[in-house]
SERO-4910 file (N, C-alpha, C, O; in steps of 0.05 Angstrom, whole numbers):
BEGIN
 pado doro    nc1    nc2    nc3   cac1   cac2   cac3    cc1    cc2    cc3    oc1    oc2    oc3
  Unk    A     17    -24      0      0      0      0     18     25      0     38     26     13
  Unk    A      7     47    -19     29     68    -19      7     94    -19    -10    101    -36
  Unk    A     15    105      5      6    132     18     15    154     10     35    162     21
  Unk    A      4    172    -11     15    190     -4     11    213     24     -3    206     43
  Unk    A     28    244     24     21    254     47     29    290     31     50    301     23
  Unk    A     10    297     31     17    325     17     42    338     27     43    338     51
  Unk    A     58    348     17     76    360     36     90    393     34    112    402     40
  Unk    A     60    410     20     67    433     17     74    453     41     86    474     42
  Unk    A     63    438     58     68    453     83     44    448    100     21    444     91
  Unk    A     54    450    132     46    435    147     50    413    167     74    405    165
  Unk    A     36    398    185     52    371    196     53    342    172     46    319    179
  Unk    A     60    346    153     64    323    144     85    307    146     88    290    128
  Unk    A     99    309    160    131    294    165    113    276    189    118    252    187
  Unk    A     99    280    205     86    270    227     62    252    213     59    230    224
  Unk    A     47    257    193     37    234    182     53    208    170     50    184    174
  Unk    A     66    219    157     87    201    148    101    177    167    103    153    162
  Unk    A    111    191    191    115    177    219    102    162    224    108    139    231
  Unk    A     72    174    221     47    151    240     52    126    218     55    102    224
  Unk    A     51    137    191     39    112    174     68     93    169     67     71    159
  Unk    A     87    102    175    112     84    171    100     58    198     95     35    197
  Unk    A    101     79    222     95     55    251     76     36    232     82     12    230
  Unk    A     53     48    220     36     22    203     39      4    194     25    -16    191
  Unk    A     77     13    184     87     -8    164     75     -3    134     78    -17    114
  Unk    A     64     17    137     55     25    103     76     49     98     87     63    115
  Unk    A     77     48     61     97     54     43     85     89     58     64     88     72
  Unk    A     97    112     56     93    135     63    105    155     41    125    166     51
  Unk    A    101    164     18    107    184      2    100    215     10     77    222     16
  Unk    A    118    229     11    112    265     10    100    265    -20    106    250    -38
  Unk    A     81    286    -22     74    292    -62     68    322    -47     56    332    -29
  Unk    A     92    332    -75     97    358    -73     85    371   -103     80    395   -108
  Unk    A     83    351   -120     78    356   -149     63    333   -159     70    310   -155
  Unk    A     38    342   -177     21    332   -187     30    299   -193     18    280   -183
  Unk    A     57    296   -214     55    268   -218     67    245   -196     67    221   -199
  Unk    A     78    261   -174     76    240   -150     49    238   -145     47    238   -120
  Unk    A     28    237   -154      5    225   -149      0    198   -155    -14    183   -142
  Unk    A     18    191   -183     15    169   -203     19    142   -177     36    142   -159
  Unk    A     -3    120   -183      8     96   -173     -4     94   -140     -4     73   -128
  Unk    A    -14    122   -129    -13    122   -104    -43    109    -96    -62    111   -111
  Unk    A    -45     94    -65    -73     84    -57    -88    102    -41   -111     96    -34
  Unk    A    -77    122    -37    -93    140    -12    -72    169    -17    -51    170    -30
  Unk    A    -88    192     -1    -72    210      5    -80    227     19   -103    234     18
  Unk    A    -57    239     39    -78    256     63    -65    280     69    -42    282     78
  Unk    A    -85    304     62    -71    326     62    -72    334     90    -96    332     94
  Unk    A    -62    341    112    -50    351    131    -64    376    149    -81    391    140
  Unk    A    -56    377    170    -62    409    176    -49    429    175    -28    415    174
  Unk    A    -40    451    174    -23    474    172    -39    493    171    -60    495    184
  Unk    A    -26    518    144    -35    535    142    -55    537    117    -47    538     93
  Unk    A    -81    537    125   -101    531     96   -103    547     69   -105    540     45
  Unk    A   -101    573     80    -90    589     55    -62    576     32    -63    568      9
  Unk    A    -39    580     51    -17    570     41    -12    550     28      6    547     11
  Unk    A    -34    528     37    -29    503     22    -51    501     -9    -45    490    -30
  Unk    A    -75    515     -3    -88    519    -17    -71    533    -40    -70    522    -62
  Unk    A    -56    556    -35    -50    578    -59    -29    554    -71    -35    548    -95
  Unk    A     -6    539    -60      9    516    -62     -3    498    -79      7    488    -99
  Unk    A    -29    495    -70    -31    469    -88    -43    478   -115    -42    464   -134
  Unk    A    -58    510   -116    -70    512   -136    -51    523   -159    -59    532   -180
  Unk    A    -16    519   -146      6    545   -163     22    513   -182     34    510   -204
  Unk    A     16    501   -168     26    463   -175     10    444   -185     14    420   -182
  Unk    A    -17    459   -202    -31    440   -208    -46    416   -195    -64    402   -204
  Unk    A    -32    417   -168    -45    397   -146    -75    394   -143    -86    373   -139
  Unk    A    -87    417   -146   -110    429   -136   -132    393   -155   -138    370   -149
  Unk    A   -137    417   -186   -140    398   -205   -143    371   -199   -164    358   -202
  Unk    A   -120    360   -190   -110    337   -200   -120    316   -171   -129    293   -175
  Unk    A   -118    327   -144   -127    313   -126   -160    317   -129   -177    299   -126
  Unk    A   -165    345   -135   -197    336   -141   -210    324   -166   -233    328   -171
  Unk    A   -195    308   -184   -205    291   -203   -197    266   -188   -217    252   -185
  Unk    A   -173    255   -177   -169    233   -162   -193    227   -146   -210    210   -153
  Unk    A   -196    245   -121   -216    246    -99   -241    234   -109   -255    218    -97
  Unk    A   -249    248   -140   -275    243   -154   -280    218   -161   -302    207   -155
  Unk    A   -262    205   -174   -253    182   -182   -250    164   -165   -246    142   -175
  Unk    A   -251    164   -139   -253    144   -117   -224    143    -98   -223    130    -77
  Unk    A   -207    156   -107   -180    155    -90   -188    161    -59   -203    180    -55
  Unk    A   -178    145    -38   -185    150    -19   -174    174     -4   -150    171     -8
  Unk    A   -178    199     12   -164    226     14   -182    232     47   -206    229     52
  Unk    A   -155    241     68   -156    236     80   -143    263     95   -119    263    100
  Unk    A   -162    289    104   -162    315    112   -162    323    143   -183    332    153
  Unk    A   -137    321    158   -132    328    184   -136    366    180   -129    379    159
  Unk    A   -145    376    200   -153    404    213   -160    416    185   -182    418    175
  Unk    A   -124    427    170   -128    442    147   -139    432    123   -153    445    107
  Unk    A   -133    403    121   -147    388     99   -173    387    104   -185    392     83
  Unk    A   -187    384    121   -214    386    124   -226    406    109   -245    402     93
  Unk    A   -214    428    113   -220    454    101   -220    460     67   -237    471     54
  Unk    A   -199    450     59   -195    447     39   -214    421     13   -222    425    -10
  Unk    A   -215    395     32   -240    384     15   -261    392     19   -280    379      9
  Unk    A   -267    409     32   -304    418     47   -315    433      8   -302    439    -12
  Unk    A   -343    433     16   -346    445    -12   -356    470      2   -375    478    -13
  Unk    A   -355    485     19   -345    508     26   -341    516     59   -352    507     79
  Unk    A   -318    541     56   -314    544     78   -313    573     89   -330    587     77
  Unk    A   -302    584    104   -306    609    118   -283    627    111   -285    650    119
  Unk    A   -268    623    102   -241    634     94   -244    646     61   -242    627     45
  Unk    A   -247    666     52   -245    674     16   -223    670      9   -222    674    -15
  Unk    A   -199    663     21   -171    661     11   -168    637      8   -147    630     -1
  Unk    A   -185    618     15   -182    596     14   -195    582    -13   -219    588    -15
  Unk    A   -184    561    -39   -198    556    -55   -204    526    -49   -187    509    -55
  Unk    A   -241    513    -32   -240    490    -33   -236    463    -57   -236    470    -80
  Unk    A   -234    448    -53   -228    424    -78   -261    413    -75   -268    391    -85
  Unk    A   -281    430    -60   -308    424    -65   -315    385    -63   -338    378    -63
  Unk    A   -297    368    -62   -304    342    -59   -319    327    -36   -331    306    -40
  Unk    A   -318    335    -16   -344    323      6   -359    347      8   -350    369      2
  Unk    A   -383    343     19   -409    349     25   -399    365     53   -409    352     71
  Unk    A   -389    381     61   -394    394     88   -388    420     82   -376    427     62
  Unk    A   -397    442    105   -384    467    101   -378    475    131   -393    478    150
  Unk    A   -348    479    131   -333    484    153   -328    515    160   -332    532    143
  Unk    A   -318    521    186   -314    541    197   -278    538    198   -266    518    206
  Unk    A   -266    561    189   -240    559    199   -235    572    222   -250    590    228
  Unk    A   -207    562    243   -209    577    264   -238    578    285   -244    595    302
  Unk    A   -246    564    280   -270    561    298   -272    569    332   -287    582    346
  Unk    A   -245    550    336   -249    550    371   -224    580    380   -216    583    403
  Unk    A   -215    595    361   -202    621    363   -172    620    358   -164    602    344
  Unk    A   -153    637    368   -115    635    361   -108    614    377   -118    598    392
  Unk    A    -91    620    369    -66    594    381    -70    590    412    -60    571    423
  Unk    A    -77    600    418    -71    609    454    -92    599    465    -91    592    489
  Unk    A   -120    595    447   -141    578    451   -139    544    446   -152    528    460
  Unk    A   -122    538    427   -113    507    432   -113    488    451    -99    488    471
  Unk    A   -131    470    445   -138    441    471   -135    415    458   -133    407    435
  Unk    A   -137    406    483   -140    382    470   -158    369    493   -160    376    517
  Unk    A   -170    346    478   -197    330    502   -191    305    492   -169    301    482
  Unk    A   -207    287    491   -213    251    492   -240    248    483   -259    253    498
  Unk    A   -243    239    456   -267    236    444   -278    205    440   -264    187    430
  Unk    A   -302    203    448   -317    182    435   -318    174    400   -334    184    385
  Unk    A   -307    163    396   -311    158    358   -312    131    357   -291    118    358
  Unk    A   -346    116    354   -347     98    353   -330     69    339   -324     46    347
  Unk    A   -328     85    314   -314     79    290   -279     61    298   -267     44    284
  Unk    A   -273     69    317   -255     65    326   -246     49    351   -223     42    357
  Unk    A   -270     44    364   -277     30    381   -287     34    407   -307     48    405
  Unk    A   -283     26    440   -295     43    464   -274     59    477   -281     76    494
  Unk    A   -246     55    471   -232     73    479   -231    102    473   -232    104    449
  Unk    A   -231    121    484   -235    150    475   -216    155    460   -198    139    464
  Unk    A   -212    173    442   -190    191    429   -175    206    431   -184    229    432
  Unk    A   -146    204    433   -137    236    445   -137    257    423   -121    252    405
  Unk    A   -152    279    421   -160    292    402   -138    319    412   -133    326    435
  Unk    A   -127    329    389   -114    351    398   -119    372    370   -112    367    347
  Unk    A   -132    396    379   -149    420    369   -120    440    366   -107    447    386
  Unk    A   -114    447    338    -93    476    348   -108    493    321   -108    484    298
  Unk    A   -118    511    326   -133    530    310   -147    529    298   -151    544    279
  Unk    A   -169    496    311   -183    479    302   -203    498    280   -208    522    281
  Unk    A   -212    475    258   -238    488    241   -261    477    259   -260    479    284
  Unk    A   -278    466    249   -313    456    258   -325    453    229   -320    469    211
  Unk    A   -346    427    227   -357    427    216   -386    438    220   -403    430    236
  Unk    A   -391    466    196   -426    479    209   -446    458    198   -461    454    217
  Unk    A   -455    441    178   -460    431    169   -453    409    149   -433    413    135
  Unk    A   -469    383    145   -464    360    136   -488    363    120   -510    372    128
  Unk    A   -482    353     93   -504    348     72   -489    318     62   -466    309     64
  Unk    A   -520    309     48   -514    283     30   -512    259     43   -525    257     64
  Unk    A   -500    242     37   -484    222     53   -468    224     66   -455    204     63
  Unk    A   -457    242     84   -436    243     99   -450    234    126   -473    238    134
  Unk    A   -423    217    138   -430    204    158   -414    218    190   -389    218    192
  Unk    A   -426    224    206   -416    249    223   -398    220    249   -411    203    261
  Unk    A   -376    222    249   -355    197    270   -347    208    294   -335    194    310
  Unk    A   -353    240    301   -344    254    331   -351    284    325   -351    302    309
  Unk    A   -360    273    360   -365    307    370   -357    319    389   -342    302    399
  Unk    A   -355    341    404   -354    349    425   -369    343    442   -387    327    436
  Unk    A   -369    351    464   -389    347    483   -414    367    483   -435    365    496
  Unk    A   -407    385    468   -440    408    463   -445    403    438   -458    418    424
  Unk    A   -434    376    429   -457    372    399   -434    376    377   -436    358    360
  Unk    A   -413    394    370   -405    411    345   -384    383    341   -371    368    356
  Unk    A   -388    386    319   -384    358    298   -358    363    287   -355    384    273
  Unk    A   -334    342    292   -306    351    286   -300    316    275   -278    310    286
  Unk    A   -306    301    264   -294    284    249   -320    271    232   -340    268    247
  Unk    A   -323    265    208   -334    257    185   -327    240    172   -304    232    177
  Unk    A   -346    222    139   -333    216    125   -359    215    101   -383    219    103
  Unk    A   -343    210     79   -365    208     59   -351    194     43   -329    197     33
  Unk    A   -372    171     42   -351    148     24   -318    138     27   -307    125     46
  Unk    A   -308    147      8   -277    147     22   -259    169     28   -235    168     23
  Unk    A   -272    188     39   -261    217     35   -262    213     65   -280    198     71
  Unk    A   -245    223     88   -251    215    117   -234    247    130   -211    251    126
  Unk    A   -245    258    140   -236    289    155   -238    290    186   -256    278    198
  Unk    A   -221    303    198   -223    313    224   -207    337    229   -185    343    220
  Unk    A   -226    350    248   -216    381    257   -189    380    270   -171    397    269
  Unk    A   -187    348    289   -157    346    304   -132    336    287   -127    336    263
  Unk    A   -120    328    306    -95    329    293    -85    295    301    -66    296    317
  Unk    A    -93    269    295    -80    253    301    -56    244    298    -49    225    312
  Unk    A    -39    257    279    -18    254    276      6    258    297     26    246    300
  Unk    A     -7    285    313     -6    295    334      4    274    364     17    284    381
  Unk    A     -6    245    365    -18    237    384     -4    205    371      1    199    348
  Unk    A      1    189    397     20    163    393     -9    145    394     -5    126    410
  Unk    A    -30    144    385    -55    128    373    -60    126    348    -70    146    337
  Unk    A    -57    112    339    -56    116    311    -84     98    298    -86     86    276
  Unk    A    -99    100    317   -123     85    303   -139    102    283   -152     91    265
  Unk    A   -139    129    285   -150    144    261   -131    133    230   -141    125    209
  Unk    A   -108    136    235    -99    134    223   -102     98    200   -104     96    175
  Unk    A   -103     82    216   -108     54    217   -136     53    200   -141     47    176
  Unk    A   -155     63    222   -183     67    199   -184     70    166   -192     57    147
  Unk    A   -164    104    170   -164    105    147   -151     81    121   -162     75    100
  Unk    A   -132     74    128   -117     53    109   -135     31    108   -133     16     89
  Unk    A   -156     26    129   -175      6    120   -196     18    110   -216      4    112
  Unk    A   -201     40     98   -223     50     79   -200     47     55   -211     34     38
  Unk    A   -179     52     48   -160     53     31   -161     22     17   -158     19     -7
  Unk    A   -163      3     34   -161    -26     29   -182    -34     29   -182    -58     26
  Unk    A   -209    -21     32   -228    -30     22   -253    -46     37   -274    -57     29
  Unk    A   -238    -43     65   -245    -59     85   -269    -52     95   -286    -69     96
  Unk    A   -274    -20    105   -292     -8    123   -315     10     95   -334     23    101
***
């Protein structure tokens, strides 16, 4: 199995990490034709503008949202979330419109507002999550088939999926659990 991990900027050196512990292949794609060949790919969190203007200056943009369309499995921690939403709160931001949600960026406020808690996500089993929020987005709404996998404790909805497209506001990469991570490669494999 061969992963890619966007690597315009952002924690993707830390995805990469989790999915090596996996024992799965881990590629950076910095340019459209490292796409070729790949089973999954998960754009990261960082800075959503930045990666957005990045991916749309590299052709990336295009090219992961014809993959995504096509069934490639794609896989959106905090900033990626934002970025596959088919819209979001940011005008500097250009979404790749491929799942059904529309997110808030910055939701829970600056840097200085950053938490982290322990979430229920069934999906994953009865152990809680260590969820860690750093300039978290939120999902405001879910249309279509999207299937809502965690919330907070007042309701506001921070991990999703739709088909094989799978998002969260946190940062698991963040965190020595790597069952988000795990999930995902079993939507990738066809399993879940």
């Amino acid at each position: 199995m061969r992963i890619g991990v966007l690597a315009s900027q952002g924690a993707f050196i830390e995805h990469i990490a989790a999915l090596s512990q996996l024992k799965v292949e881990a590629l950076p794609v910095r340019l459209a034709p490292q796409l070729n060949g790949l089973d999954g790919l998960i754009i990261p969190g960082g800075e959503s503008t930045a990666i957005s203007k990045l991916m749309l200056g590299s052709n990336l943009a295009e090219e992961i949202k014809r993959l995504a369309q096509n069934g490639m499995p794609v896989f959106g921690t905090c900033a990626g979330m934002i970025l596959l939403s088919t819209k979001n709160s940011d005008q500097d931001v250009t979404p790749l419109g491929v799942m059904d949600i529309i997110v808030r960026r910055n939701a829970f406020g600056r840097q200085v507002d950053s938490f982290e808690t322990e979430l229920s996500i069934p999906v994953l089993g009865e152990k809680l999550f260590p969820a860690v929020f750093i300039r978290a987005p939120l999902i405001e709404r879910v249309n279509g088939k999207v299937e809502i996998l965690a919330r907070l404790a007042d309701g506001t909805v921070v991990a999703a999926r739709q088909g094989k497209l799978l998002v969260s506001a946190f940062h698991p990469e963040l965190t020595d659990d790597l069952r988000f991570h795990q999930y995902f490669l079993e939507i990738v494999a066809g399993r879940k």
